[in-house]
N, C-alpha and C positions, 0 to 999 in steps of 0.2 A: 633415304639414308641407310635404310636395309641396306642397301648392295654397296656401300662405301662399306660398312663396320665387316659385311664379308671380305670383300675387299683387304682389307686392314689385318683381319685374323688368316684369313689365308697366307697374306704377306710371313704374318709371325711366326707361322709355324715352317714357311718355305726357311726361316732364318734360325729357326731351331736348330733343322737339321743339316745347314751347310758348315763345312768345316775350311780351317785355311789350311792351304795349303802348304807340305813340307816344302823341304830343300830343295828333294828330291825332283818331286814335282815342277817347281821353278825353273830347274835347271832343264825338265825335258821342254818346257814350254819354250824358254828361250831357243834352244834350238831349234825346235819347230820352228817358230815362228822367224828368226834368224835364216835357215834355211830357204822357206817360202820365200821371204826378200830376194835371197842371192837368186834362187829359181828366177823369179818375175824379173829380177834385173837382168840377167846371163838373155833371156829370152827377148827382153828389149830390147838390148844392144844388138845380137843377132839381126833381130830384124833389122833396126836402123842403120847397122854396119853393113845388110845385103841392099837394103834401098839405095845405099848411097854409090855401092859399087855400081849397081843397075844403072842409074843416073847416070854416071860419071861414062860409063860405057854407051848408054844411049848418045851422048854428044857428039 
């Protein structure tokens, strides 16, 4: 049970020191993360848009 109560107090002090985040912040996340999406999809569709032309041309 030692290593649960460290466990435990390590946790408290990890919560001590986190803070929430401003607006600021929020706002760069969302576009980070916003971005990333558009990235991975733009990148998707490319591909799926050149497979299909491959395709369509291999017939």
């Amino acid at each position: 049970m030692a290593s649960l109560s460290n466990l435990i107090e390590s946790w408290r002090k990890i919560l001590e020191l986190v803070r929430r985040p401003d607006n600021d912040e929020y706002k760069l996340f969302l576009k980070v993360i916003l971005l990333g999406f558009f990235l991975v999809g733009a990148i998707a569709f490319t591909i799926n848009s050149i497979t299909v032309l491959v395709l369509n041309i291999a017939r």
